[in-house]
C-alpha positions in Angstrom: 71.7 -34.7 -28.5 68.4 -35.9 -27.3 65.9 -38.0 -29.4 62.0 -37.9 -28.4 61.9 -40.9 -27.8 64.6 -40.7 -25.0 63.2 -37.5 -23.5 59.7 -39.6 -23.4 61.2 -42.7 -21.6 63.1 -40.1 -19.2 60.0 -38.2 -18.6 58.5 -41.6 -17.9 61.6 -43.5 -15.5 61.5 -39.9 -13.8 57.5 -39.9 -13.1 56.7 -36.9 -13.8 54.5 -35.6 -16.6 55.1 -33.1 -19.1 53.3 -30.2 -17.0 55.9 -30.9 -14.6 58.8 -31.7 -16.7 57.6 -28.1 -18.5 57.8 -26.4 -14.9 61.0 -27.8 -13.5 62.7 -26.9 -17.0 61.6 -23.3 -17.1 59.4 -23.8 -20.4 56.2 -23.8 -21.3 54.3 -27.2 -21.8 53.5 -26.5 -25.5 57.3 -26.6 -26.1 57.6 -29.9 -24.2 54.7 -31.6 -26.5 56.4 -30.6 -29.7 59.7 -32.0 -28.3 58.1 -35.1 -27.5 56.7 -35.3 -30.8 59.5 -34.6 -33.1 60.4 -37.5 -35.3 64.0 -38.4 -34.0 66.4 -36.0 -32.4 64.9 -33.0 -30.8 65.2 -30.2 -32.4 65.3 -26.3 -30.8 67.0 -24.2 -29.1 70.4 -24.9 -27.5 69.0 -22.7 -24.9 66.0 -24.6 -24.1 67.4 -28.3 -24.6 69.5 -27.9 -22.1 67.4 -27.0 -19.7 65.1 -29.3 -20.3 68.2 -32.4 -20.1 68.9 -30.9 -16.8 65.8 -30.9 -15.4 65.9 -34.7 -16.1 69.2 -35.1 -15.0 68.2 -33.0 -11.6 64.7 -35.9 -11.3 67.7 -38.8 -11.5 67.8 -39.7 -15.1 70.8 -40.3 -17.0 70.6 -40.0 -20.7 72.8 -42.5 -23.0 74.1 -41.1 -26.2 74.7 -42.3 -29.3 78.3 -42.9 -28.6 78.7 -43.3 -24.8 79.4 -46.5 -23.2 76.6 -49.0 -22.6 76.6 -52.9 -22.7 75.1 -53.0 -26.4 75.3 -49.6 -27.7 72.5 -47.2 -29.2 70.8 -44.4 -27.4 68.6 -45.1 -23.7 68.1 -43.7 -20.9 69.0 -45.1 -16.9 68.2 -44.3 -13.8 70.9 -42.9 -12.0 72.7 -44.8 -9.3 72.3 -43.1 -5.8 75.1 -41.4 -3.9 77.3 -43.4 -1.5 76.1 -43.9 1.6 72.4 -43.2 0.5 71.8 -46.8 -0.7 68.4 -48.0 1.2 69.3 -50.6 3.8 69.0 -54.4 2.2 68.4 -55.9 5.7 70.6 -59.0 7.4 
């Protein structure tokens, strides 16, 4: 699913702090500081996981699983790419 580490680096590529990640997810902040400081892969409810991956996904995050497709494997995290047509101009 989610390991703390990734949620911590998301949190971090997103800047936002845990107050805020707390508040966009719908949780309460105690819930994101035992998140963050789980050992590996987060552990809770389905419920509340997923709400807090979408809040990240909703600040521009992506998160790479285990399995998904990356240059050299493992778990990460990316900022996501911006939508067509909203790429800053690059000048010229």
């Amino acid at each position: 699913m989610i390991t703390a580490a990734q949620m911590r680096a998301a949190r971090a590529l997103a800047g936002i702090d845990q107050k805020t990640l707390a508040e966009r997810a719908g949780v309460s902040l105690p819930t994101i500081q035992r998140m963050e400081a789980s050992e590996d892969v987060v552990r809770g409810m389905v419920d509340t996981l997923m709400k807090v991956i979408q809040a990240l996904e909703e600040a521009g995050v992506e998160l790479i699983g285990e399995n998904q497709a990356s240059e050299r494997g493992g778990r990460g995290v990316r900022l996501k790419a911006p939508p067509q047509g909203d790429a800053p101009f690059s000048g010229g």
